[in-house]
BALOBA-1460 file (C-alpha; in Angstrom, 3 decimals):
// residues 316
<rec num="1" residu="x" x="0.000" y="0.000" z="0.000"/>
<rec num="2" residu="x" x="1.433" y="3.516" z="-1.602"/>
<rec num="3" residu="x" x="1.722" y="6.185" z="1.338"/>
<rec num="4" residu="x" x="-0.622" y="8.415" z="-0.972"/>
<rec num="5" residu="x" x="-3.007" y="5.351" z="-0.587"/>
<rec num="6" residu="x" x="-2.633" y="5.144" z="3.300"/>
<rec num="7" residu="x" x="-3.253" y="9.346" z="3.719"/>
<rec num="8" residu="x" x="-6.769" y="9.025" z="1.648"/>
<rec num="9" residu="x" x="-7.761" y="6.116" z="3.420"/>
<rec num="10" residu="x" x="-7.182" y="7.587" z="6.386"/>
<rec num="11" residu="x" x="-9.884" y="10.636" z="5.665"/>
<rec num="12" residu="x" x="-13.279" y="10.706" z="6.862"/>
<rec num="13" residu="x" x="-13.601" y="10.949" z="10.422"/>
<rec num="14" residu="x" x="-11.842" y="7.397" z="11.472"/>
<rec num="15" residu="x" x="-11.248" y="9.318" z="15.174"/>
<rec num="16" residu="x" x="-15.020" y="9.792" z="15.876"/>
<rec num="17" residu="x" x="-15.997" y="6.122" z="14.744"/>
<rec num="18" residu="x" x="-13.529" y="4.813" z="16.992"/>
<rec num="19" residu="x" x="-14.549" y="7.427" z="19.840"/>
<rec num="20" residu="x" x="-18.663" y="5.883" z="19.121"/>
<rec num="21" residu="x" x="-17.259" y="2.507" z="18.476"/>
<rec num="22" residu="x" x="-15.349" y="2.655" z="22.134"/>
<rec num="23" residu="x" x="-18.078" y="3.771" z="24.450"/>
<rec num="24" residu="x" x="-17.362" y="7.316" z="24.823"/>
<rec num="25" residu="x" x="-20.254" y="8.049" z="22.552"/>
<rec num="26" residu="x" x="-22.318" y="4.565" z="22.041"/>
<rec num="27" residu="x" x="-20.841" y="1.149" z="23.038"/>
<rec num="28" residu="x" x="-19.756" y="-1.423" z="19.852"/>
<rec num="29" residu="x" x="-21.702" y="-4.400" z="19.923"/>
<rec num="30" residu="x" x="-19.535" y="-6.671" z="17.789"/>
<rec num="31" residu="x" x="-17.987" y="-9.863" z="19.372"/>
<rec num="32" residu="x" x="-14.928" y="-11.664" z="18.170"/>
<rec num="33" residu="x" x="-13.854" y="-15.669" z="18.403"/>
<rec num="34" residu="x" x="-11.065" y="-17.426" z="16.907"/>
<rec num="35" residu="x" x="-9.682" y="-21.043" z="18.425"/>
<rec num="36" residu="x" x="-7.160" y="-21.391" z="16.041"/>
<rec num="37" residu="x" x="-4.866" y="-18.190" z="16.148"/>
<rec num="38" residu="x" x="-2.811" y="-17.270" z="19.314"/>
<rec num="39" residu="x" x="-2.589" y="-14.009" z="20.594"/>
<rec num="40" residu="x" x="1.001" y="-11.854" z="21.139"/>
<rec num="41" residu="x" x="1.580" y="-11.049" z="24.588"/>
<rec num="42" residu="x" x="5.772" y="-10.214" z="25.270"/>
<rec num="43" residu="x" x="7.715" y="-13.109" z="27.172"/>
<rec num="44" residu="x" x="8.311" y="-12.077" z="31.107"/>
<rec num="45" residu="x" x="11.208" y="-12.650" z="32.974"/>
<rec num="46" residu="x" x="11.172" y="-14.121" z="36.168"/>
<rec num="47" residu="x" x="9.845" y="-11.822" z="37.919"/>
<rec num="48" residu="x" x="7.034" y="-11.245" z="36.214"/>
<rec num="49" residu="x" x="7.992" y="-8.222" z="34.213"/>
<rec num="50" residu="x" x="8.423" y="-7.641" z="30.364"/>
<rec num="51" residu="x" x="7.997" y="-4.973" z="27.592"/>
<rec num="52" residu="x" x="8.304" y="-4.643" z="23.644"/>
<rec num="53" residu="x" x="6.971" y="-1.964" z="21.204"/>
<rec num="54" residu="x" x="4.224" y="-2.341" z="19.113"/>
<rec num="55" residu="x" x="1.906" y="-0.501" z="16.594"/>
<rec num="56" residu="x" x="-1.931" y="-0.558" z="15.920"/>
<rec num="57" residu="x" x="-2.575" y="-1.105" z="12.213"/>
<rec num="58" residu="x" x="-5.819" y="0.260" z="11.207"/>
<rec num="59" residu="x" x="-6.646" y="-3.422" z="9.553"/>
<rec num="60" residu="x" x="-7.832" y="-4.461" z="6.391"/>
<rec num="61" residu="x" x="-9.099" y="-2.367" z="4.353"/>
<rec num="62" residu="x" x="-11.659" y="-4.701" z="2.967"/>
<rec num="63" residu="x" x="-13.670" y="-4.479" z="6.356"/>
<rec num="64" residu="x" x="-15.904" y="-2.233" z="7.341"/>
<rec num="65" residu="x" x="-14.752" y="-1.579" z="11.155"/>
<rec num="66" residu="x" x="-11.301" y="-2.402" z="10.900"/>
<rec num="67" residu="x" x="-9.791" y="-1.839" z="14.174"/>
<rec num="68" residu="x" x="-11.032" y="-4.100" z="16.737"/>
<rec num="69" residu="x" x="-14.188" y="-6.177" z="18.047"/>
<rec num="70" residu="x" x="-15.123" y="-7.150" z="21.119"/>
<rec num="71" residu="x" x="-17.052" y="-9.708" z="22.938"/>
<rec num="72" residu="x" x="-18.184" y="-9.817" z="26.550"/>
<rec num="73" residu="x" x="-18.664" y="-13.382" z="28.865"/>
<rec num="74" residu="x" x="-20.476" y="-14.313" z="32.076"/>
<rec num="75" residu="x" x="-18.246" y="-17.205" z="34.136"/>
<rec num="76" residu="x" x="-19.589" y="-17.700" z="37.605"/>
<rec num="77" residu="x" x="-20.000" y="-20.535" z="40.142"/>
<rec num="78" residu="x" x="-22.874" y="-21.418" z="42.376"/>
<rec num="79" residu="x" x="-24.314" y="-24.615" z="44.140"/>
<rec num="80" residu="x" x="-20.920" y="-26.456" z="43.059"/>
<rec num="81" residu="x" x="-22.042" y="-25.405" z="38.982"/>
<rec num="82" residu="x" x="-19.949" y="-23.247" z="36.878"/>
<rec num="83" residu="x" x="-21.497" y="-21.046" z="34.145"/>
<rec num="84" residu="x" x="-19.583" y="-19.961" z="31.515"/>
<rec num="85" residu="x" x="-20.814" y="-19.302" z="28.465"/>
<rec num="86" residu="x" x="-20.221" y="-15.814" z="26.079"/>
<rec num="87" residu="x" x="-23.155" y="-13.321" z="26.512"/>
<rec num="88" residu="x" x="-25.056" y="-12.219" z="23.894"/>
<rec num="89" residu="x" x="-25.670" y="-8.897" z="24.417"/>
<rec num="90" residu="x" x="-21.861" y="-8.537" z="22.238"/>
<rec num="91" residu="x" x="-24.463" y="-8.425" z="19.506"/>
<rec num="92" residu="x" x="-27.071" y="-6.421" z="20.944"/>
<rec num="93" residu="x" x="-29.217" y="-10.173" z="21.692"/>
<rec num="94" residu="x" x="-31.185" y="-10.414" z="25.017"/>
<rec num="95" residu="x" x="-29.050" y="-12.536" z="27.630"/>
<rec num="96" residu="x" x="-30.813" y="-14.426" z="30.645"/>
<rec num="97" residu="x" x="-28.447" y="-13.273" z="32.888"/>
<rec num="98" residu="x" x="-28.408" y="-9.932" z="31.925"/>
<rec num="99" residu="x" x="-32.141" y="-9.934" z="32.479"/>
<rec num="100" residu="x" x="-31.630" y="-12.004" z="35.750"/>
<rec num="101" residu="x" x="-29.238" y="-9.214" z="37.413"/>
<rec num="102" residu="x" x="-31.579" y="-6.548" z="36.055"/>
<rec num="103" residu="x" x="-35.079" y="-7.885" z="37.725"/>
<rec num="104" residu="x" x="-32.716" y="-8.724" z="41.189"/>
<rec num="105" residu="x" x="-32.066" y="-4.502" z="41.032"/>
<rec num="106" residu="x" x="-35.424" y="-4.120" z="40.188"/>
<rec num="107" residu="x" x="-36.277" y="-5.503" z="43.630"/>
<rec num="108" residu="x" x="-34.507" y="-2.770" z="44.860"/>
<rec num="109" residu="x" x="-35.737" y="0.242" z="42.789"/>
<rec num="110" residu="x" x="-32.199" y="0.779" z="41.655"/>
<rec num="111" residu="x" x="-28.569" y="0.316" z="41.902"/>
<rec num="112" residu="x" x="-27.775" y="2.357" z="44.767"/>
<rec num="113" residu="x" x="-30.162" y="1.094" z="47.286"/>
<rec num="114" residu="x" x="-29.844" y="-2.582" z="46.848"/>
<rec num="115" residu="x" x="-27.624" y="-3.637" z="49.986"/>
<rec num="116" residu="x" x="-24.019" y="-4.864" z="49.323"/>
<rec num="117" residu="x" x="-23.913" y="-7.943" z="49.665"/>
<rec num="118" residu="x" x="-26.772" y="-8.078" z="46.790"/>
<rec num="119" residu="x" x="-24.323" y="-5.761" z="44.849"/>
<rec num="120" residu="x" x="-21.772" y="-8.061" z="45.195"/>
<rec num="121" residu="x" x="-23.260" y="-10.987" z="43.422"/>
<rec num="122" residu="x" x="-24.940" y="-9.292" z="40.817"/>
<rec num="123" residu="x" x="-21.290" y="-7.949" z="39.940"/>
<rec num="124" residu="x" x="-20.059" y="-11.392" z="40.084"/>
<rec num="125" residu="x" x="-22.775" y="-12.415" z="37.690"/>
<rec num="126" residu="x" x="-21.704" y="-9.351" z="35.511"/>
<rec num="127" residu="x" x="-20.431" y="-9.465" z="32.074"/>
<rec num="128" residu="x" x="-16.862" y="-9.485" z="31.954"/>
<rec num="129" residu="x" x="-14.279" y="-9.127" z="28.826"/>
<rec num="130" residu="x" x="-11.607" y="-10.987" z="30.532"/>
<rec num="131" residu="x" x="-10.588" y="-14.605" z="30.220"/>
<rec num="132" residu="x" x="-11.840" y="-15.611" z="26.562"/>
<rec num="133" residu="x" x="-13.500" y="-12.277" z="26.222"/>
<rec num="134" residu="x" x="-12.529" y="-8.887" z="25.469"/>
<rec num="135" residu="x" x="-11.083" y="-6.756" z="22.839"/>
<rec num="136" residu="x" x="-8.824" y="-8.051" z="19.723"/>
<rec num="137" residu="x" x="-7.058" y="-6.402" z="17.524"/>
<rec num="138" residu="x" x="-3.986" y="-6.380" z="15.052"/>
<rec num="139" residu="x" x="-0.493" y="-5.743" z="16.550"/>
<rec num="140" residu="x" x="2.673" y="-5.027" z="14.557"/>
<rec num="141" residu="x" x="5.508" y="-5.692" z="16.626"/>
<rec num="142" residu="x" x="8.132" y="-2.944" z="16.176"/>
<rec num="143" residu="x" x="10.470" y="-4.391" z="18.920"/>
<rec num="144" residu="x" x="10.666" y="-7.260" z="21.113"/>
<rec num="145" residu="x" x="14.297" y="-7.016" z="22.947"/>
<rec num="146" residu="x" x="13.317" y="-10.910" z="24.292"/>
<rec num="147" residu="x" x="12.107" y="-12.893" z="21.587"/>
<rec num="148" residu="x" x="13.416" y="-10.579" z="18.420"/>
<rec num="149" residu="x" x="12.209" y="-13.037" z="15.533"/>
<rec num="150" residu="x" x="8.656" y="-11.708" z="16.292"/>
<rec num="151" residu="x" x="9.983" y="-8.193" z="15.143"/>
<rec num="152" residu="x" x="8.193" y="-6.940" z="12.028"/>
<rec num="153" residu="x" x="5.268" y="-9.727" z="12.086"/>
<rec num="154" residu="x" x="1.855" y="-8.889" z="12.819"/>
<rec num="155" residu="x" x="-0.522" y="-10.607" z="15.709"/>
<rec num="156" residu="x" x="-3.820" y="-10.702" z="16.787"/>
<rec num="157" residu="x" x="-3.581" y="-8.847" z="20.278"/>
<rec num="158" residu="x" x="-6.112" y="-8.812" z="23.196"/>
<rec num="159" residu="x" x="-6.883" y="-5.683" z="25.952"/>
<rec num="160" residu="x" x="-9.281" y="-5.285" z="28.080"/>
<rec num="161" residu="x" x="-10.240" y="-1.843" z="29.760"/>
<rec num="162" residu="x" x="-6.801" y="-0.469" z="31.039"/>
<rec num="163" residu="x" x="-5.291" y="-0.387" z="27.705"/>
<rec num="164" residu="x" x="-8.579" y="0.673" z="25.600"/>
<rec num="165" residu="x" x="-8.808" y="3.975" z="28.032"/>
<rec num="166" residu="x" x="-5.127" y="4.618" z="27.273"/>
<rec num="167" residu="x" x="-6.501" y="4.617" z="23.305"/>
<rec num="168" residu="x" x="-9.142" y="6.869" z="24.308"/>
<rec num="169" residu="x" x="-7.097" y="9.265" z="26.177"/>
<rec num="170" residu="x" x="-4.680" y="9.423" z="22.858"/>
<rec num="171" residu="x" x="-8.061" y="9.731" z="21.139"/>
<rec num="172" residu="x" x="-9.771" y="12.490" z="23.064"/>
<rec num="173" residu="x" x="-7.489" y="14.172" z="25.377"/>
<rec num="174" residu="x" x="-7.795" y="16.229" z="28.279"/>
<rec num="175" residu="x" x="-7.097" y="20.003" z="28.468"/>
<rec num="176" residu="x" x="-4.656" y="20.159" z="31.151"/>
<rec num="177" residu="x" x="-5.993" y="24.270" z="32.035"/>
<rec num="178" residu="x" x="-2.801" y="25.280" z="31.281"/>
<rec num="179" residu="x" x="-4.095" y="26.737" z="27.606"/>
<rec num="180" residu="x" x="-2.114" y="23.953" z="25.722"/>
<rec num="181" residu="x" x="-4.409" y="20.844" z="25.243"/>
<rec num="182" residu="x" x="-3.015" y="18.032" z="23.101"/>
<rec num="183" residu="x" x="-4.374" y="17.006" z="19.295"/>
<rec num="184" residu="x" x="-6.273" y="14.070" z="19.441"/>
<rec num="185" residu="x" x="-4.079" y="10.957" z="18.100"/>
<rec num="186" residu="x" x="-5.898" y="8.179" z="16.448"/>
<rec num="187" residu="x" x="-3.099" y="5.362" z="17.145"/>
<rec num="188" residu="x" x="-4.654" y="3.358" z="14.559"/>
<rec num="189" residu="x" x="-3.702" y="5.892" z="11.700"/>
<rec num="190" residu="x" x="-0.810" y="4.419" z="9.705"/>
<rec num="191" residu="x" x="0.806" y="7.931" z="8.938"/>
<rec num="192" residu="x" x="-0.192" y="9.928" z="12.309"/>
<rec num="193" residu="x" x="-0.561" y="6.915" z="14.403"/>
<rec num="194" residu="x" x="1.558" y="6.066" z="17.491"/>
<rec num="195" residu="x" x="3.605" y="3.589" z="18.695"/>
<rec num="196" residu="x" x="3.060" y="2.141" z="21.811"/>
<rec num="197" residu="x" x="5.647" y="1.008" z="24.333"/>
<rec num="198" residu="x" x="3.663" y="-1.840" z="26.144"/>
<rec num="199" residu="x" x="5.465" y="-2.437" z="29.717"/>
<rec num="200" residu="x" x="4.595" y="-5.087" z="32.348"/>
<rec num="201" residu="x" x="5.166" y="-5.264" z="35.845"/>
<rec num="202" residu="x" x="3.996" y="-7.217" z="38.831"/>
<rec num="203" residu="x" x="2.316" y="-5.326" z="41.356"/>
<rec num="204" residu="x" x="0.500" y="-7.185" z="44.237"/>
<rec num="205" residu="x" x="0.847" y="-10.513" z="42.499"/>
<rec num="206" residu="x" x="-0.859" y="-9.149" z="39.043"/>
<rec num="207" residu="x" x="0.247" y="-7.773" z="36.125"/>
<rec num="208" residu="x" x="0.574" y="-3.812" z="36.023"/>
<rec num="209" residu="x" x="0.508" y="-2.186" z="32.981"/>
<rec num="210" residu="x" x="0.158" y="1.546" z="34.114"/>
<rec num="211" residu="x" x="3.978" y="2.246" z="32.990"/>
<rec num="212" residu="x" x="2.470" y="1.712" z="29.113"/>
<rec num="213" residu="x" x="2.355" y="4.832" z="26.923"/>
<rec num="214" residu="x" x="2.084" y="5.799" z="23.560"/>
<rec num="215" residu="x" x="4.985" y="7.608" z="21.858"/>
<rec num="216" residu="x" x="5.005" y="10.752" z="20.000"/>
<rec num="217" residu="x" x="3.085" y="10.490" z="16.369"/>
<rec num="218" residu="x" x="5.145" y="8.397" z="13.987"/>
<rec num="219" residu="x" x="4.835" y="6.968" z="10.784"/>
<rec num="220" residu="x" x="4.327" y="3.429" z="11.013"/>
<rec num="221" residu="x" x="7.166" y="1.102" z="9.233"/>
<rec num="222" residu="x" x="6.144" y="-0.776" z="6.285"/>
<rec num="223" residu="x" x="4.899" y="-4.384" z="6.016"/>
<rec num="224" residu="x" x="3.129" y="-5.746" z="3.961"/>
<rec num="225" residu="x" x="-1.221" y="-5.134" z="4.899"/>
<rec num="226" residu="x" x="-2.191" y="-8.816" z="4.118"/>
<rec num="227" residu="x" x="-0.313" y="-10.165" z="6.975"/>
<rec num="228" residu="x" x="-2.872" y="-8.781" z="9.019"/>
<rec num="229" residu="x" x="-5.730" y="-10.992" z="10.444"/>
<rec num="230" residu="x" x="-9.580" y="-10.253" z="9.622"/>
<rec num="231" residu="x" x="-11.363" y="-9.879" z="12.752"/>
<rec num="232" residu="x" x="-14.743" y="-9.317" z="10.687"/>
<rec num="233" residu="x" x="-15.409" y="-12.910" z="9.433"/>
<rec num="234" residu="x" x="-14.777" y="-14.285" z="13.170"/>
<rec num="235" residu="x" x="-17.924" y="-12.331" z="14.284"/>
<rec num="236" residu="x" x="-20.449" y="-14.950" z="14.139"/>
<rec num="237" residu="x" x="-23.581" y="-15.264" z="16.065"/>
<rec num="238" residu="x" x="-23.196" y="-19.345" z="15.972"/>
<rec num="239" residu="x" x="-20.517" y="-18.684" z="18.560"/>
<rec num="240" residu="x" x="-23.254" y="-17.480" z="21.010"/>
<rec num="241" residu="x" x="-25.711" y="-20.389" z="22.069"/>
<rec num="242" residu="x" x="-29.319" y="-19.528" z="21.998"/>
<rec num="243" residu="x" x="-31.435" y="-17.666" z="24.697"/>
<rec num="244" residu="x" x="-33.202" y="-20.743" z="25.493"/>
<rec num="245" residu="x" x="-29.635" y="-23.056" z="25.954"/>
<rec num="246" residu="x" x="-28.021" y="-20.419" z="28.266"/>
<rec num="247" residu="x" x="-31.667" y="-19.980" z="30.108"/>
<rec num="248" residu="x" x="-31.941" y="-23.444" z="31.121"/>
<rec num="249" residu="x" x="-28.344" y="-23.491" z="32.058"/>
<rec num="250" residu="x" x="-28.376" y="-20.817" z="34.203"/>
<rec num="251" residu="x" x="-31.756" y="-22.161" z="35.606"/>
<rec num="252" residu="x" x="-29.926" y="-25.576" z="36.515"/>
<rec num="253" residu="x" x="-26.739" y="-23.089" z="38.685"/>
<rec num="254" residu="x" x="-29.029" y="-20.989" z="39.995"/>
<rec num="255" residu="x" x="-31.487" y="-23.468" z="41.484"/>
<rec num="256" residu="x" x="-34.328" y="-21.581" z="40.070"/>
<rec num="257" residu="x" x="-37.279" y="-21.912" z="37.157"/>
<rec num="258" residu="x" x="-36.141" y="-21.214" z="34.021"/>
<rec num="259" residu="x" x="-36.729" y="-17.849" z="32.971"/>
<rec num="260" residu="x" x="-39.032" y="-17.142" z="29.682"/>
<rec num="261" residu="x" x="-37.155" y="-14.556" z="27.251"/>
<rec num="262" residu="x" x="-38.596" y="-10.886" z="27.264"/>
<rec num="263" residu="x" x="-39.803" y="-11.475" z="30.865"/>
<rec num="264" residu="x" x="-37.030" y="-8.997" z="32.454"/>
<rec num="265" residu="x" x="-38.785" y="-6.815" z="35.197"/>
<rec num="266" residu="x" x="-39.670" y="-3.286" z="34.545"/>
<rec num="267" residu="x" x="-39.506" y="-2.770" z="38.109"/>
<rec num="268" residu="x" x="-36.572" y="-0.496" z="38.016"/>
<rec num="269" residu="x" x="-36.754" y="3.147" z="38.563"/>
<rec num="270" residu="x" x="-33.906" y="3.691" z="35.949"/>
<rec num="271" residu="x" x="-31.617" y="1.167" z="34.093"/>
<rec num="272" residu="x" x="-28.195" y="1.401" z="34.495"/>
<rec num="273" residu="x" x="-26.668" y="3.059" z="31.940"/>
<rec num="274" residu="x" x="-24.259" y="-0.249" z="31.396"/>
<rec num="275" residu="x" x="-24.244" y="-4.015" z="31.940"/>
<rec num="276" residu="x" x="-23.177" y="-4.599" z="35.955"/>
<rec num="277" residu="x" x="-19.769" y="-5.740" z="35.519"/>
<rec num="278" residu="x" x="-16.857" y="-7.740" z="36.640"/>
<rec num="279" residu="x" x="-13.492" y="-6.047" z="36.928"/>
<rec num="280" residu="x" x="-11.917" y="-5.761" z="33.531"/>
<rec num="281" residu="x" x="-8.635" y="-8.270" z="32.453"/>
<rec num="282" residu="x" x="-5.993" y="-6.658" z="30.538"/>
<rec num="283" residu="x" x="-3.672" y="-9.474" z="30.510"/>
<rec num="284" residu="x" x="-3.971" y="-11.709" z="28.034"/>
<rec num="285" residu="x" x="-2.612" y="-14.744" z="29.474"/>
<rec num="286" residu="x" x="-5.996" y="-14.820" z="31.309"/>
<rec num="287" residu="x" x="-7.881" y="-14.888" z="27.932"/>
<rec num="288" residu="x" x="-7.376" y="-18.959" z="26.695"/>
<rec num="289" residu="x" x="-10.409" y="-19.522" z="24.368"/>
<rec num="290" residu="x" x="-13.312" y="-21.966" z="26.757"/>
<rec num="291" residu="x" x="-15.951" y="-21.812" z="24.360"/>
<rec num="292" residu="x" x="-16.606" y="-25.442" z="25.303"/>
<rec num="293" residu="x" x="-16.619" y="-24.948" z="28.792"/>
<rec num="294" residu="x" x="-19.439" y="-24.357" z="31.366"/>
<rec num="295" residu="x" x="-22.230" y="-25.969" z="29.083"/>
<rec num="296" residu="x" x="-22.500" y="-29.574" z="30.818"/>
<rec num="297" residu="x" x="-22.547" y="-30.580" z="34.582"/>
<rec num="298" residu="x" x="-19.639" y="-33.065" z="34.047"/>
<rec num="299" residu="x" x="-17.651" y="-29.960" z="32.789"/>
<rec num="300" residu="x" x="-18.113" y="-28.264" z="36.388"/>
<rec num="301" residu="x" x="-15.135" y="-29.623" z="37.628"/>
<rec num="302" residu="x" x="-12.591" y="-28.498" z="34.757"/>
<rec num="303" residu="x" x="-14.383" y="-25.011" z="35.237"/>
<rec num="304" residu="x" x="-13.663" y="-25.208" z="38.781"/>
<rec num="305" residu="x" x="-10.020" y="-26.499" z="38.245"/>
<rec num="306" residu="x" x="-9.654" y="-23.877" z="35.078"/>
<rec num="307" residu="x" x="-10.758" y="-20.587" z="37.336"/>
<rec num="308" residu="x" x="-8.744" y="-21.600" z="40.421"/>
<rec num="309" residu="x" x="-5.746" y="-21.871" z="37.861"/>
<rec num="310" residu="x" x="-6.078" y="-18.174" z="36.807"/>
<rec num="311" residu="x" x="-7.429" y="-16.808" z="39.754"/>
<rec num="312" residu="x" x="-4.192" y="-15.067" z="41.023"/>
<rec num="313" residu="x" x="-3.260" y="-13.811" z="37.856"/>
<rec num="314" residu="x" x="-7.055" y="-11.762" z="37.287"/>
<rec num="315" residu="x" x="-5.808" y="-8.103" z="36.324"/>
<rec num="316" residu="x" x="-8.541" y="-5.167" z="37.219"/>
């Protein structure tokens, strides 16, 4: 691709659809699955710490949204069950347990008046983009002082919230009130992109990634565009099981009657302006594909086994 190519393709307010696409403006519903490819995350040392350099490419040009997609999960365990399964509101679908947490504040009125405790399990019965969820994208790696082969190649990369608010803050930054406020950086753009210096520590037995930044705006080095992975094609609602499936699933945890779909509450004062939540993973050494998991009773104990494994590793 010419660099005259690369400048025109760049026009037409790219920055504002990733602002709307991010959440700053209206939250992207697009999900993303792939069982096959790995994604790049820098070696660590003993200690737990690493770093390299990468880039953002803006991907293929053949796709619509190019630069990332996204796909939230549930994984929780009650009554010795684990449920696990992706949640389909990543496409804007209706989601039992979404409706579940949502008639449970209804009880309340809203958010801020149900008691703790009650906020404490609908959290951990929130959608989370950690583990096999989150955000993927294309990564060229400009340097990798550990493993220098992977220099130059380009790798499907996953983030979770941590990273995508260090995007945002590149993409809409804020005036500092000193009268000299920063032009917005879309680190996706090939010729006024960024690079981004990706550093990981351990802090308190997880990985830290608050000493990342982007650089100063860079032209990014060439390599060749088809090396880069679609992330369009992998969006497929046959990787979400059907409202009914995940119903009676979470009916069978839960100890309850399986809920009917479009029978959420309207009991609620006001609906929370997101999903409840579970904390964010950034690392993603936390995100190994389980697509199979958490459908089955036998599979309760490999869930068990499988969230034990990772559960000092979670990164908020």
């Amino acid at each position: 691709m010419s660099l005259e190519s690369i400048r025109e393709r760049n026009k037409g307010g790219k920055l504002d659809r990733l602002l709307k696409a991010a959440g700053r403006t209206s939250r992207g519903k697009k999900s993303y699955n792939n069982e096959q490819d790995e994604t790049y995350y820098p070696e660590r040392d003993k200690t737990g710490n690493g770093s390299c350099i990468l880039r953002f490419p803006p991907g293929l040009e053949s796709e619509d949204y190019p630069y990332y997609v996204e796909r939230f999960q549930h994984g929780f365990e009650l009554n010795n069950k684990w449920f696990i399964e992706f949640c389909p509101s990543t496409l804007g679908n209706d989601c039992p347990v979404c409706e579940d947490n949502f008639d449970t504040i209804g009880e309340y009125g809203k958010w801020e008046d149900c008691p703790e405790d009650v906020q404490a399990i609908i959290r951990s019965r929130g959608r989370t983009n950690g583990y096999s969820a989150g955000n993927y994208c294309n990564v060229l790696v400009i340097k990798d002082p550990v493993n220098p082969e992977n220099e130059g190649k380009v790798h499907l990369f996953s983030f979770g919230k941590g990273i995508m608010d260090m995007i945002l803050d590149m993409a809409q930054p804020q005036d500092d009130g000193l009268g000299d406020a920063p032009e917005p950086v879309d680190v996706f753009d090939m010729v006024e992109g960024a690079n981004f210096k990706f550093i990981i520590r351990k802090k308190d037995g997880r990985a830290d990634y608050s000493k990342s930044a982007f650089e100063k705006v860079s032209e990014c080095p060439k390599f060749d565009e088809e090396d880069q992975n679609a992330l369009l094609p992998l969006i497929d609602e046959k990787k979400f099981k059907p409202y009914e499936e995940l119903a009676d699933r979470l009916a069978k945890v839960l100890n309850t009657k399986k809920r009917v779909k479009g029978s959420a509450e309207e009991a609620m004062d006001e609906e929370p302006d997101e999903m409840p939540s579970q904390p964010d993973s950034d690392d993603p050494d936390l995100q190994e594909d389980n697509t199979s998991g958490g459908s089955n009773e036998e599979n309760d104990d490999d869930n068990m086994a499988y969230f034990q494994g990772i559960a000092d590793d979670v990164q908020i």
